[in-house]
N, C-alpha and C positions, 0 to 999 in steps of 0.2 A: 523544138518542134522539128520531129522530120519530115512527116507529109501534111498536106489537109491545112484545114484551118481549126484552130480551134478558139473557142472565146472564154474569157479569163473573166470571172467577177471577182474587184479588190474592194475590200470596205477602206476607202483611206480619209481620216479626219472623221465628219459629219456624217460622210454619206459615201457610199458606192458607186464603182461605174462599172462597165463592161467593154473589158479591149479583148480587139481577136490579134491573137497568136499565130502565124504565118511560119511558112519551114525555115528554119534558119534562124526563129528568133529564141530567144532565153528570155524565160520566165523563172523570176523571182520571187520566192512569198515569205515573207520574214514569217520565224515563229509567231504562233499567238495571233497572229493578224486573219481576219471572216475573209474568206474566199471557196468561189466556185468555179467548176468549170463543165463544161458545156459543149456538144457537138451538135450544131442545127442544120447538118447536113447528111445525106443519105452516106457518106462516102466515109469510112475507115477512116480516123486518127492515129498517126504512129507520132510516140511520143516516149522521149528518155527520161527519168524522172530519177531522181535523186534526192535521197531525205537525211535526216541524222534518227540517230537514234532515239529521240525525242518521240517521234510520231508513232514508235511501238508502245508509250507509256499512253500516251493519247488513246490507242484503240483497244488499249488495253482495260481506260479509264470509263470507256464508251462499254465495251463488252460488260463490267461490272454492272453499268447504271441500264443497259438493259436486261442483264438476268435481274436485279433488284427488280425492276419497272415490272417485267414481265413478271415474275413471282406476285407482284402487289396484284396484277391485273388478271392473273389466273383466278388469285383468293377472291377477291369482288367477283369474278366472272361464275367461279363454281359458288358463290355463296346466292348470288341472282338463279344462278340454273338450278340451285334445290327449291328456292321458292316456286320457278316455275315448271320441272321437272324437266329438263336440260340438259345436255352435254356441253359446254362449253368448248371447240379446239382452238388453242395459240399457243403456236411454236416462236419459237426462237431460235436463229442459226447461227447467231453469230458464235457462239461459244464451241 
């Protein structure tokens, strides 16, 4: 953390908690492990963030499952909008 606070949710065990992150501190997220992160204040987060290259297969794995999703969700969408004479619009950006 450089400036601000920012707050950290870790799923660890059973259950989740939520720690705030203060400048100067290192936050750590092991792969694989549910987390979020959060700014509940008006003020700008600066923050240096550092990955492997693991987290390009991940958003890579996400970009897939929403063109799938979205392709499924167009066909239902334009298959409701002929019944009712319809335009259906849903975009997708991430691709």
């Amino acid at each position: 953390m450089l400036e601000a606070l920012l707050q950290v949710w870790r799923y660890e065990g059973d259950s989740g908690r939520w720690l705030t992150a203060s400048p100067g501190d290192l936050i750590s997220i092991l792969g694989n492990l549910k987390h979020a992160i959060r700014n509940n204040s008006a003020a700008p987060v600066t923050v240096v963030l550092t990955t492997t290259p693991a987290i390009y297969e991940f958003f890579g794995e996400l970009d897939r499952f929403l063109v799938q999703t979205n392709s499924l969700a167009k066909r239902i969408l334009n298959q409701r909008a002929e019944k009712r004479a319809v335009t259906p619009v849903l975009t997708h950006q991430l691709t």
